[in-house]
ZAMARGU-4260 file (C-alpha; in steps of 0.2 Angstrom, whole numbers, plus 5000, padded with zeros to 4 digits):
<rodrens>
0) 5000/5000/5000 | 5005/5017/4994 | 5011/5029/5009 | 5002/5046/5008 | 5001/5060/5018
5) 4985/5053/5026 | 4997/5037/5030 | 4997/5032/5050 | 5015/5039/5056 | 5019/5021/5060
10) 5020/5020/5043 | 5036/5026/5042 | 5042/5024/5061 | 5039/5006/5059 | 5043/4997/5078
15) 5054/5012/5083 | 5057/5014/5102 | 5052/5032/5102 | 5034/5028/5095 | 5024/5031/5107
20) 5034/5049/5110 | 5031/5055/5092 | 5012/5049/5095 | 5008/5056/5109 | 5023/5066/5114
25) 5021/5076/5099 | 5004/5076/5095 | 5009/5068/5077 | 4996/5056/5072 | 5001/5054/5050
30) 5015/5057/5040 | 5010/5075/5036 | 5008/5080/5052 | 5025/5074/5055 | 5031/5082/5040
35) 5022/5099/5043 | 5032/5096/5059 | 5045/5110/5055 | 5062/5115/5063 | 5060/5127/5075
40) 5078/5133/5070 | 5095/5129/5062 | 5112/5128/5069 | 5127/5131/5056 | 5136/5114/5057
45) 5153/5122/5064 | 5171/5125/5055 | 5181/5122/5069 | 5195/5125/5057 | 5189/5146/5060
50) 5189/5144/5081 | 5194/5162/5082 | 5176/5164/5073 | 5165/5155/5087 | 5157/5164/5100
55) 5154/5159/5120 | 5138/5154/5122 | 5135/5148/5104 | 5127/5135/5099 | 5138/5121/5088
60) 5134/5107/5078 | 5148/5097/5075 | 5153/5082/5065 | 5169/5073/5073 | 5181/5060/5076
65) 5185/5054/5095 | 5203/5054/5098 | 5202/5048/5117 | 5192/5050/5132 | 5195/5050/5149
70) 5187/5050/5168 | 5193/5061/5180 | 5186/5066/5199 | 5182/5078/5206 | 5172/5088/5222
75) 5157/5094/5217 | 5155/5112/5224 | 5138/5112/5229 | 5136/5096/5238 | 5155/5091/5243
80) 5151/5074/5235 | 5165/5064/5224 | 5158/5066/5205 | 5165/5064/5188 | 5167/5069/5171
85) 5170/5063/5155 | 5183/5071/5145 | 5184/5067/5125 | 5196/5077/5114 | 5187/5076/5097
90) 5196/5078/5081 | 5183/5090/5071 | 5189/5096/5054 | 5210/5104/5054 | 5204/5108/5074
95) 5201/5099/5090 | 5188/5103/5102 | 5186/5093/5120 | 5167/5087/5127 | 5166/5087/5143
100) 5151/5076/5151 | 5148/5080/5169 | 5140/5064/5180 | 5136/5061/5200 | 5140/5043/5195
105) 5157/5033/5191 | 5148/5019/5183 | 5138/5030/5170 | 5155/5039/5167 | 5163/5024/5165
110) 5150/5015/5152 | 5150/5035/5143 | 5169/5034/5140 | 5165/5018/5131 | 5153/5024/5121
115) 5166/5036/5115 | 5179/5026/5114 | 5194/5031/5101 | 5190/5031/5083 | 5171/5033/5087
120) 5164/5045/5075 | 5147/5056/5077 | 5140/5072/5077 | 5136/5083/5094 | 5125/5097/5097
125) 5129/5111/5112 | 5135/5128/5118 | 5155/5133/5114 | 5163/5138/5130 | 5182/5141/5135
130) 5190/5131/5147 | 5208/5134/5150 | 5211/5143/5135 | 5203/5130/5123 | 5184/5128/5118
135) 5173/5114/5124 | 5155/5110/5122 | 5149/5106/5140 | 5135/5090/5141 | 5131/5090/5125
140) 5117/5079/5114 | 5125/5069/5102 | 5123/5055/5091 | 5139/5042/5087 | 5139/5029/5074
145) 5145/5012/5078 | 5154/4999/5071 | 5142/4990/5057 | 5151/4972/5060 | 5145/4973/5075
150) 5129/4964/5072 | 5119/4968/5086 | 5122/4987/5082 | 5122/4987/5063 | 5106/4992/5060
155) 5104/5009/5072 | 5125/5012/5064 | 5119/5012/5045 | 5103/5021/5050 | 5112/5036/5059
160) 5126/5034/5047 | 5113/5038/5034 | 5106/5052/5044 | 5121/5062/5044 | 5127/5060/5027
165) 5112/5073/5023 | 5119/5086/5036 | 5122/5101/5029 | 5131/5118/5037 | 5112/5122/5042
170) 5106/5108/5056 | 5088/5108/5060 | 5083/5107/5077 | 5066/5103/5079 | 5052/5104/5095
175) 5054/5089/5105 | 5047/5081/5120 | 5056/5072/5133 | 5067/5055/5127 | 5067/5062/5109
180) 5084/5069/5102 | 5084/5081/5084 | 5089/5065/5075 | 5078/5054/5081 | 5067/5068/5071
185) 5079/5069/5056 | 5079/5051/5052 | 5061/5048/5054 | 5057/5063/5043 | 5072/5061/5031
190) 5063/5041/5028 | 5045/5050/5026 | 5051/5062/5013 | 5062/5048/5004 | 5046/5034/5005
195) 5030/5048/5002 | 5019/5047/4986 | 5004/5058/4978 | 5009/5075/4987 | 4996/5084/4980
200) 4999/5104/4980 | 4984/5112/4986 | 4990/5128/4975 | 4988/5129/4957 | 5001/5129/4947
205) 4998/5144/4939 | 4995/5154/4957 | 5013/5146/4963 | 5019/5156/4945 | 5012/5169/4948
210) 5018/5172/4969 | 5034/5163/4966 | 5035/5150/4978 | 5040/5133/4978 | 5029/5117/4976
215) 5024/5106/4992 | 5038/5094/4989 | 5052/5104/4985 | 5046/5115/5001 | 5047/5100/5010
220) 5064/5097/5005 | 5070/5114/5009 | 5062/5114/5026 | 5070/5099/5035 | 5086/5096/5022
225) 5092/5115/5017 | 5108/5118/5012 | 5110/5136/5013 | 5098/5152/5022 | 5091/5156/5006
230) 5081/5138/5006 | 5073/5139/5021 | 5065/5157/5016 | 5061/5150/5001 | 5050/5136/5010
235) 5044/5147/5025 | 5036/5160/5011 | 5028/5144/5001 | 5019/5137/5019 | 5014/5157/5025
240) 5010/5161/5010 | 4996/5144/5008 | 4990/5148/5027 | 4989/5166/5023 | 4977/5160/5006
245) 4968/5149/5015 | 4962/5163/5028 | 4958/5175/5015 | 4949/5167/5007 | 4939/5161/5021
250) 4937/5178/5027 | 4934/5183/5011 | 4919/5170/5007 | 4913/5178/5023 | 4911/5195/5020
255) 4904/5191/5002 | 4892/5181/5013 | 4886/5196/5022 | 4886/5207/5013 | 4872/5195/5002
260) 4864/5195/5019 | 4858/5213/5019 | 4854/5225/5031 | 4842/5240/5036 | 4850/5254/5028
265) 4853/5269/5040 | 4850/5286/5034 | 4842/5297/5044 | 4828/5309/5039 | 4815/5302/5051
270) 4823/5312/5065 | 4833/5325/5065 | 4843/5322/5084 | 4860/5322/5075 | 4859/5341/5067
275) 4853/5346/5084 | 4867/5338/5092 | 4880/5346/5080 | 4871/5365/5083 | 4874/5365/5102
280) 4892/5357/5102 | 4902/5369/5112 | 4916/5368/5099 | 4922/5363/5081 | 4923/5344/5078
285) 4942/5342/5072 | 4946/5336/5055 | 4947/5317/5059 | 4929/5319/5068 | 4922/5327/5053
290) 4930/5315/5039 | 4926/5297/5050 | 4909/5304/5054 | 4906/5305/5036 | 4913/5287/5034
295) 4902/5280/5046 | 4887/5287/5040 | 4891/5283/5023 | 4892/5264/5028 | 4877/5266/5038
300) 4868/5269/5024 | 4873/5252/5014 | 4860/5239/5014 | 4874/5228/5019 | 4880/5227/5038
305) 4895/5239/5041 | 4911/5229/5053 | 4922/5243/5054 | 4934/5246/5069 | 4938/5263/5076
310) 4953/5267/5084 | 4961/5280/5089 | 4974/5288/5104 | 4964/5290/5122 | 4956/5306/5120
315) 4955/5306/5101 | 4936/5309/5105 | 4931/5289/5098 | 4915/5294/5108 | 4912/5307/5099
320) 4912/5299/5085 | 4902/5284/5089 | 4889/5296/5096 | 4884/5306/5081 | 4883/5287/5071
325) 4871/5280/5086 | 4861/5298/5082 | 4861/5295/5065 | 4853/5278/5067 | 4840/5286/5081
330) 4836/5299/5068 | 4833/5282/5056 | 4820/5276/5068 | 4833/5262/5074 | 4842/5259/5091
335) 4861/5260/5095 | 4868/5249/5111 | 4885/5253/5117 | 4893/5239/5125 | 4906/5242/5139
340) 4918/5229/5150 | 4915/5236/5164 | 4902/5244/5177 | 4913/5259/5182 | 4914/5260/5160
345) 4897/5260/5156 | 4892/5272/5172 | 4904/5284/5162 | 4900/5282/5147 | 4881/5284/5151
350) 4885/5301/5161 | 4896/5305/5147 | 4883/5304/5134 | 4868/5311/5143 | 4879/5327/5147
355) 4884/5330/5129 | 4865/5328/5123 | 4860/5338/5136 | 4842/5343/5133 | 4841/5330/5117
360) 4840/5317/5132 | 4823/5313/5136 | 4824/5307/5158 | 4811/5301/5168 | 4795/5303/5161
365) 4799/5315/5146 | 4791/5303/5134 | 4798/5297/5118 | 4807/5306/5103 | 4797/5322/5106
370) 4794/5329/5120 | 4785/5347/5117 | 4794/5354/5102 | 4810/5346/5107 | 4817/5329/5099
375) 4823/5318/5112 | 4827/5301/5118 | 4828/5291/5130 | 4847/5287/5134 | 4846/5270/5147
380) 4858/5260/5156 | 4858/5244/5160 | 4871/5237/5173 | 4870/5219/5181 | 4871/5226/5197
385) 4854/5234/5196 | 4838/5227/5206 | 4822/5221/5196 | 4815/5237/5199 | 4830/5247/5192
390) 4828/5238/5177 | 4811/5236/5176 | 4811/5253/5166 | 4822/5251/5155 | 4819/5235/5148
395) 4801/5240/5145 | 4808/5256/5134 | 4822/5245/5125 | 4806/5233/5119 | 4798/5246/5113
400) 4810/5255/5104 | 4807/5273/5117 | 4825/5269/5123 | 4836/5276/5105 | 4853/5275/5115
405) 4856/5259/5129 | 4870/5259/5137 | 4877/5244/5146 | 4891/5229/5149 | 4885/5210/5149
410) 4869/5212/5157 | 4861/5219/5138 | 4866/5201/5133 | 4855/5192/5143 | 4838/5185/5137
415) 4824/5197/5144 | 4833/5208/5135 | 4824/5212/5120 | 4825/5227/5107 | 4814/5232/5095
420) 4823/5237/5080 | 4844/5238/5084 | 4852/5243/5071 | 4870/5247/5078 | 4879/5238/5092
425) 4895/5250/5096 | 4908/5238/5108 | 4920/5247/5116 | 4938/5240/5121 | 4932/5225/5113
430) 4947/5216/5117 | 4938/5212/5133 | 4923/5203/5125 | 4926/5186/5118 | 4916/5185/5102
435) 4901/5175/5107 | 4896/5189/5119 | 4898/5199/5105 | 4887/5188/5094 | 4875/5185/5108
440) 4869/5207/5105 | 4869/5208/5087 | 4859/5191/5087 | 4846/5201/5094 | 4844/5209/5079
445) 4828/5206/5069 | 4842/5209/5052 | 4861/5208/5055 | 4864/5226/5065 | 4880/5239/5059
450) 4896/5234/5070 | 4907/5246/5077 | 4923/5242/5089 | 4933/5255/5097 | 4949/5254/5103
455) 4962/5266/5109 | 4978/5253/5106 | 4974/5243/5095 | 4977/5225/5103 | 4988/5208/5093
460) 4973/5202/5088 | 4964/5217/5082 | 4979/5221/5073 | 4981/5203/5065 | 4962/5202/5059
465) 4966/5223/5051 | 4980/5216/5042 | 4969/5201/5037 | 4956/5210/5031 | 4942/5206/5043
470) 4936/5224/5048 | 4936/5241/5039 | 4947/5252/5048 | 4943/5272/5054 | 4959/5281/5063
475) 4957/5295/5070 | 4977/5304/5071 | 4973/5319/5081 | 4972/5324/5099 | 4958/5338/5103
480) 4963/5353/5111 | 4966/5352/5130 | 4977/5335/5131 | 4994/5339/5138 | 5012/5328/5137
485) 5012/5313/5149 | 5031/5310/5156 | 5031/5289/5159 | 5047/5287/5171 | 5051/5264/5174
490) 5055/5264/5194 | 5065/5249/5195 | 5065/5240/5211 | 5077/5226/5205 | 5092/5240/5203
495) 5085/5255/5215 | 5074/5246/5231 | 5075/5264/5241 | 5066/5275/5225 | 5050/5267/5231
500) 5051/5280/5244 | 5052/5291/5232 | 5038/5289/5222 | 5026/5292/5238 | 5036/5309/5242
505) 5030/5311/5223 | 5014/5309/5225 | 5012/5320/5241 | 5018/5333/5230 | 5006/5332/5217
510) 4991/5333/5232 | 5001/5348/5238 | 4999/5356/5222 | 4980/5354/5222 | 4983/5339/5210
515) 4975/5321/5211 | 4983/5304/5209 | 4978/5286/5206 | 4989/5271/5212 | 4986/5254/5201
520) 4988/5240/5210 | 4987/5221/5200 | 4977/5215/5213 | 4960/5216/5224 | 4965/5208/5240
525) 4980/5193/5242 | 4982/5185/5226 | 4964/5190/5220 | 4961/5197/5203 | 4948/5208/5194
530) 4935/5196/5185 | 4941/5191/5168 | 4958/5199/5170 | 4976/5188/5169 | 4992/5191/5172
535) 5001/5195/5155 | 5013/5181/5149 | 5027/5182/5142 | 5036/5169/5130 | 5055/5167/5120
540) 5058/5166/5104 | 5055/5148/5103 | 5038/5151/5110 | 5038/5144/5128 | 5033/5153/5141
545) 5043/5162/5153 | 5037/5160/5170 | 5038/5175/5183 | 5046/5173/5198 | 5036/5169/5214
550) 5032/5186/5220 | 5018/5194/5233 | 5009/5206/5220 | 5002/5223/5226 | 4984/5221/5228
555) 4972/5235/5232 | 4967/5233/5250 | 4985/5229/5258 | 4991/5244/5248 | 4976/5257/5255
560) 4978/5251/5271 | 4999/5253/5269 | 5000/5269/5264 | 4986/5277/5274 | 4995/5271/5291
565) 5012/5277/5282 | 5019/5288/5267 | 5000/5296/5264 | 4996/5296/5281 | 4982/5313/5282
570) 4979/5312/5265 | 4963/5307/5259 | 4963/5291/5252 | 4950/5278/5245 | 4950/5262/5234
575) 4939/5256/5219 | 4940/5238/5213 | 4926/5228/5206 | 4921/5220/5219 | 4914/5234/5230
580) 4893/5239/5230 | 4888/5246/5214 | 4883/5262/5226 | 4901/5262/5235 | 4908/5263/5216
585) 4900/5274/5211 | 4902/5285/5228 | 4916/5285/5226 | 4920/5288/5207 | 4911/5303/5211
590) 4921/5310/5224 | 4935/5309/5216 | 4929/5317/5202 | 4923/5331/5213 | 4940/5334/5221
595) 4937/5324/5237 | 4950/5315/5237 | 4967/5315/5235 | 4972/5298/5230 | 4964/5283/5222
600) 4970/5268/5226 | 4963/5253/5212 | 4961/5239/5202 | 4962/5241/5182 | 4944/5244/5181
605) 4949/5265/5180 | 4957/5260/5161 | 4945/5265/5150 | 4931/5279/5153 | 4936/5286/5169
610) 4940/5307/5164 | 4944/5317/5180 | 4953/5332/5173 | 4962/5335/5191 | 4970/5320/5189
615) 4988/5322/5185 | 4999/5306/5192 | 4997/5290/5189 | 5008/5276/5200 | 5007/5256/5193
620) 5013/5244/5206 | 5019/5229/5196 | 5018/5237/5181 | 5027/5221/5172 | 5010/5211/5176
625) 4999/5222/5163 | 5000/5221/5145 | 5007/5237/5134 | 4989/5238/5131 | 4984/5240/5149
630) 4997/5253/5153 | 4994/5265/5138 | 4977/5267/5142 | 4979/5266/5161 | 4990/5281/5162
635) 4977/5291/5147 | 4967/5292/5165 | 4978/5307/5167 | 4984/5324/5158 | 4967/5326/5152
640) 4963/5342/5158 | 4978/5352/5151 | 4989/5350/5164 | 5004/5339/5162 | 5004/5320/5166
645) 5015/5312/5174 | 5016/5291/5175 | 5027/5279/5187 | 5028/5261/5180 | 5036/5250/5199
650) 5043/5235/5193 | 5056/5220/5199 | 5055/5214/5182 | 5076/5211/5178 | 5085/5219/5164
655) 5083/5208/5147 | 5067/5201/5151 | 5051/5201/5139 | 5042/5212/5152 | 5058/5226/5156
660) 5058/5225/5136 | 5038/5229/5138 | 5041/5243/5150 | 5052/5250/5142 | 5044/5253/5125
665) 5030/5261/5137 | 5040/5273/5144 | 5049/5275/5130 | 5034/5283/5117 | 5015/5285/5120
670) 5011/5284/5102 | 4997/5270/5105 | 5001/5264/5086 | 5020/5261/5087 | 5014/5251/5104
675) 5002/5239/5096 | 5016/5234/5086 | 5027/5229/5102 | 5012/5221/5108 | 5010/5211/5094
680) 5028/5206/5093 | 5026/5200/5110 | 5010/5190/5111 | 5008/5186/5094 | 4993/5187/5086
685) 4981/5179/5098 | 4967/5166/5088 | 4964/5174/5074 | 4949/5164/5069 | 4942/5171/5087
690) 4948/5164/5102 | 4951/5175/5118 | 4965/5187/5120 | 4972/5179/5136 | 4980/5164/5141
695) 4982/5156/5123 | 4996/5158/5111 | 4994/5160/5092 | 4982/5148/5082 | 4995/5153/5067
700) 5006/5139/5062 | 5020/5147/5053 | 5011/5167/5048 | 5014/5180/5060 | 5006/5198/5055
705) 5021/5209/5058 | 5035/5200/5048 | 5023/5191/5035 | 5014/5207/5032 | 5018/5209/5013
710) 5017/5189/5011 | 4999/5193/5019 | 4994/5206/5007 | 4998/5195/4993 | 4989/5183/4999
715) 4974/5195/5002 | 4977/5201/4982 | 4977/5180/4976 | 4962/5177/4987 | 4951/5190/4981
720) 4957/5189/4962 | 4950/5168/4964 | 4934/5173/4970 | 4930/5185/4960 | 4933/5174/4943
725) 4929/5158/4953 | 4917/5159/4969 | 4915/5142/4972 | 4933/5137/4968 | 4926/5124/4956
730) 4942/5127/4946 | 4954/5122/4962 | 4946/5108/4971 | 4961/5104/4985 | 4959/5124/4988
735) 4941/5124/4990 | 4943/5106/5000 | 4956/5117/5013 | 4943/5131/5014 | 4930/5121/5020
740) 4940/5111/5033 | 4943/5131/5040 | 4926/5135/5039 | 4919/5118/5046 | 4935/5119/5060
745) 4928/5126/5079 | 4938/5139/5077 | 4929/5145/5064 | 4913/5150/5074 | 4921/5164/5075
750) 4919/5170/5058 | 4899/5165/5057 | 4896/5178/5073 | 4908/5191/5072
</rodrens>
């Protein structure tokens, strides 16, 4: 029988020893998955004829003959106990190079020292080092090839002797598991490339022409056997490219599917709330305002649902903006629902509103959209803290279409939640809403409702699905008048402990000047969180994840009861976190933002929303525990009302590390866009079929949006070129069978609701 792609791995593994460790160590199930099973990297196999070349702490691959080896004892320094090393002097090339194997016990030194015995050849993997002026690889893995007379060992010897005579100066290294080596990998894939048949190319020839990249079994090849730098791109851009093609045009069957779907078109004329509005702003919309606004109401008035994302720096005036296009759907004889994370949020954002529409917001009994010769609505809020008889009002005027504007977080998603014509859902910081809620409002929609998202940085995935097409974007560049400079200073704890005393003589300062301050902490009380929130995680480069080191994290009650007893002792101090009463939040939001008092001690849930003018200083304890996200938008909570801004990011996070590197970029620029992009870099793309932000690295195989961002595009330009001459992909069936295991995949619920 023929070996496929489709083949059982054991196909080719036949009654290997490691098996069961490519099975179930590695997840690989056939012969293409263990082919699709690329290096993770590639060592240059070394010259050790140009020594003066290498570098400490480089990795080697090295191909060589043993010359002798020897055990010698010695103390070991950390326990006091006899041990032993093995040391070989390799004969590698014109050069030598000694291995030294380090052991607690004589007997596996002594049957090592066998193993490489003299005239033993085989090839070793490990970091150069110096040791007495000459170089050494220290423990290293290594594979040796014994004698083939010896009958007992022929058939391992002629099979790792076969192995190496492939090895070029590029040595793949490969993600392993535990009792796997790189070439216990290498042999089993250089047997599956060698014993494969009917690779069928899910690319058309003339679309690999056209792109330029190689076909399936010449990628391949170059993946796992290249002999120069200039193969392995050459692979990597054929395997991006096809994910990026299939993702396209997934995404692109979508939107075509949408769009067939139809909508209400929004615009206006029933209602004129949106001139009104526009006549009693107190000022001049800025140029950005004016042009997106036009945008928005432009694609509200397609007969096709609009998915477009607004983004813009903290106070661009995003709410502004999204305003005017909830009025214009009022004035349509629709509903708008705003969507916020949080209850502190949607507080905000309600007050926010109903003070900018001043009289155009009909309260209490005012009626519907007129009330005497004014045109009104009824602005509501609905909040999941709020008693049946809270709520009892405004559900009845969402049902019945009275309520224009609602404003809420998840408690608008629940069932008795029912509107009577929505026509645009408006989700701000969407990154804090997995897409089912999302889907859960616009499902309440008697016709797919007009989709907008706002952000102020745009986050990895929100970022990755701009760049693959998925939402229209509106940016809005300019900063209204009134937003001053915000200095970000890193406190370092790891290299100056005594500055945290410091940064409390600081904020005394601040109060002393008549000024206000908020104090961040990661934590509500012990090693409690916010509701939804995680720690940000940090990975290397080969994707595994770099743990923090066990820490007590600042939490919000310790610190308030801290600093009142210590450095802020007689000021007037207060906490927020999420889960206080809804009336003690909103107390005490209130007397902050009267002036009351002086500093506010909290959780995350001041990111977003939260606009006390007075404000000035901003202090984050742990600042390496929230996302670059986090902490642009945390620290917009100040300079907002002309008066300078001043941000203090406390952190034991060591030099070098993924989160010093994050800080540092924070206080390096608050340009929200160039931050999105460091963001990205450091937590990859997210699932960009939908999954969650947190908790879950990339669903990408081999793309990722910042480096394959032309590759991408291409892809983006192939997709669309198909389905427009070809919907159905009739004329590439492999393509068409690749697009519907996406859209059939779990995954891809994502792209039926969003």
């Amino acid at each position: 029988m023929p070996i496929t792609l489709e083949s059982p791995i054991e196909a080719v593994l036949g009654n290997s020893k490691h098996a069961t460790k490519f099975t179930k160590g590695l997840g690989l199930r056939t012969v293409g998955d263990l082919l699709y099973h690329f290096p993770r990297r590639y060592l240059r196999t070394a010259d050790l004829s140009q020594t003066p070349q290498l570098h400490e702490g480089e990795m080697l691959t090295v191909l060589g003959e043993v010359v002798r080896s020897v055990v010698r004892q010695h103390t070991d320094r950390r326990t006091g106990r006899p041990a032993f090393r093995v040391e070989t002097q390799l004969k590698a090339g014109t050069a030598d190079l000694q291995l030294t194997f380090f052991s607690k016990s004589q007997r596996i030194a002594e049957w090592r020292r066998g193993v490489l015995a003299p005239g033993v050849r085989g090839v070793f993997v490990g970091k150069a080092g110096s040791f007495r002026g000459e170089w050494q690889l220290a423990n290293p893995q290594m594979v040796v090839f014994g004698d083939p007379s010896d009958s007992e060992n022929a058939a391992e010897a002629a099979d790792n002797q076969m192995a190496v005579e492939e090895l070029t100066e590029l040595f793949p290294i490969y993600p392993l598991t535990a009792g796997l080596q790189h070439w216990d990998v290498m042999r089993a894939v250089r047997f599956a490339r060698q014993v494969v048949e009917d690779v069928t190319d899910v690319l058309p020839e003339q679309l690999r022409e056209t792109y330029a990249v190689p076909g399936l079994r010449d990628a391949l090849d170059l993946i796992h056997a290249p002999h120069e730098p200039k193969d392995v791109q050459r692979a990597l851009h054929r395997f991006r490219f096809e994910e990026a093609l299939g993702l396209q045009l997934v995404l692109g069957r979508r939107r075509r599917a949408l769009q067939a779907l139809g909508t209400t078109a929004r615009t206006g004329g029933v209602h004129h709330l949106l001139e009104a509005f526009d006549e009693q702003l107190p000022f001049t919309l800025t140029k950005g305002q004016a042009e997106i606004g036009e945008e928005l109401e432009a694609a509200l008035a397609q007969p096709h649902p609009m998915n477009r994302l607004l983004q813009g720096e903290v106070g661009s005036g995003k709410t502004l903006v999204a305003l005017r296009a909830m009025l214009r759907v009022v004035d349509s004889g629709g509903q708008a629902a705003l969507l916020a994370p949080t209850e502190v949020l949607a507080q905000q954002h309600y007050r926010s509103i109903t003070a900018m529409l001043g009289d155009l917001a009909a309260s209490g009994l005012a009626g519907g959209l007129f009330a005497g010769d004014q045109e009104q609505t009824h602005v509501d809020l609905l909040t999941g803290s709020m008693t049946k008889t809270q709520r009892k009002g405004p559900l009845s005027r969402i049902a019945t279409g009275e309520a224009g504007i609602v404003v809420g977080t998840h408690a608008l998603l629940q069932d008795q939640v029912m509107f009577d014509d929505l026509g645009l859902v408006v989700v701000d910081e969407q990154h804090r809403f997995g897409v089912e809620q999302r889907a859960a409002l616009t499902d309440k929609a008697g016709t797919p409702p007009h989709l907008l998202v706002m952000t102020a940085t745009p986050i990895p995935r929100t970022v990755a699905m701009t760049v693959f097409g998925d939402l229209e974007v509106s940016t809005l560049t300019e900063l209204p008048a009134g937003r001053a400079e915000i200095q970000t200073n890193l406190v370092s704890l790891v290299e100056h402990p005594a500055w945290i005393s410091r940064v409390w003589e600081r904020v005394r300062e601040e109060v002393e000047k008549g000024h206000q301050v908020y104090v961040v902490a990661p934590r509500i009380s012990g090693d409690e969180s916010e509701q939804g929130e995680s720690d940000q995680r940090d990975f290397d480069a080969d994707g595994n994840e770099v743990k923090a080191a066990p820490a007590q994290l600042s939490a919000v009650d310790e610190v308030t009861a801290e600093l009142t007893t210590g450095p802020l002792q007689g000021l007037s101090v207060a906490k927020l976190h999420g889960k206080l009463p809804a009336e003690e939040k909103e107390r005490t939001m209130s007397a902050f933002a009267a002036g009351d008092i002086d500093v506010l001690i909290a959780t995350t849930v001041i990111e977003v929303g939260v606009d006390v003018p007075n404000a000035t200083t901003m202090v984050i304890l742990d600042a390496d525990r929230f996302g670059v996200s986090q902490l642009h938008q945390l620290r917009g909570r100040v300079g907002r009302g002309g008066l300078h801004g001043l941000c203090l990011l406390v952190s034991h996070a060591e030099a070098g590390t993924p989160a010093r590197t994050r800080l540092d970029a924070v206080a390096q620029t608050t340009d929200g866009f160039a931050l999105s992009r460091v963001d990205l870099d450091q937590r990859r793309e997210g699932d960009v079929l939908g999954a969650s932000q947190s908790g879950r690295r990339s669903s990408l195989e081999s793309l990722r949006v910042l480096r394959d961002e032309e590759t991408i595009l291409e892809a983006r330009e192939a997709a669309e070129a198909l389905l427009e001459a070809d919907p159905d992909l009739a004329t590439a069936p492999l393509l068409a069978e690749r697009v519907t295991e996406i859209e059939e995949s779990a995954s891809a619920d994502y792209l039926e609701k969003s």
